[in-house]
N, C-alpha and C positions, 0 to 999 in steps of 0.2 A: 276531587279537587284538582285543578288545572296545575300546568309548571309553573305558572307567573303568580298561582295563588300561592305555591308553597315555598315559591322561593320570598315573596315579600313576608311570609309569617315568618320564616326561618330568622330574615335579617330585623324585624321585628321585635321578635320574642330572645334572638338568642345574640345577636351584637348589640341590637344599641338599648342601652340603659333607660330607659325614660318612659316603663310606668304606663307605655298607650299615650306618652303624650305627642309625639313625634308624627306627621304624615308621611309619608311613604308614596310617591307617585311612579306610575312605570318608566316613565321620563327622566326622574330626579336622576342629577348625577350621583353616583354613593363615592368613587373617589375624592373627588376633588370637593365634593362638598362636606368632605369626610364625615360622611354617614359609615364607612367603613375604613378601613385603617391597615395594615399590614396582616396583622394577629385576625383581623375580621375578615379577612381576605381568605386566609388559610382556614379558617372555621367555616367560612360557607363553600371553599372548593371541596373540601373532605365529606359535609352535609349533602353536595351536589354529586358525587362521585357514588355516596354511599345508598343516595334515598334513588337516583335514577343508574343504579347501575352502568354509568360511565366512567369513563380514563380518560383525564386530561392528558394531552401532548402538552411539549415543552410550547408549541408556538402555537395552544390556543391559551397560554396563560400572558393575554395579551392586557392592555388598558381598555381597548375597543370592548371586549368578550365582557368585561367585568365594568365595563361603563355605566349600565341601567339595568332595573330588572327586568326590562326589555329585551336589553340586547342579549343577558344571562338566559333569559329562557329560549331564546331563539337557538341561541346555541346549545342545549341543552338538547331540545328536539331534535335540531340538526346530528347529534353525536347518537341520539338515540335510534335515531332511523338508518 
């Protein structure tokens, strides 16, 4: 399973409430369209840290980094390599 598959299951299955009803695109914005929320924020950096074996710094806990699951898995790579 890919970073971009596990991170949409993760935000999926373990923030948003809705049962499978909800799309999820790698594009969607998750802040602002509050697909994610502060508390979901902190639940999938600790899920990100835990499942890829990284450490966030203070200045990748940006709006950009946590914008799509796009942009999450790029940086994820990026921290992994």
């Amino acid at each position: 399973m890919d970073v971009k598959h596990q991170i949409k299951q993760f935000i999926l299955s373990e923030i948003v409430s809705n049962n499978g009803e909800v799309s999820l695109e790698d594009t969607d914005p998750l802040l602002e369209s509050g697909i994610i929320d502060s508390l979901g924020m902190m639940k999938l950096l600790l899920f990100l840290e835990e499942s890829f074996s990284i450490l966030a710094a203070d200045e990748d806990l940006m709006p950009e980094t946590f914008g799509t699951v796009e942009s999450l898995s790029l940086w994820v790579e990026t921290k992994m390599n």
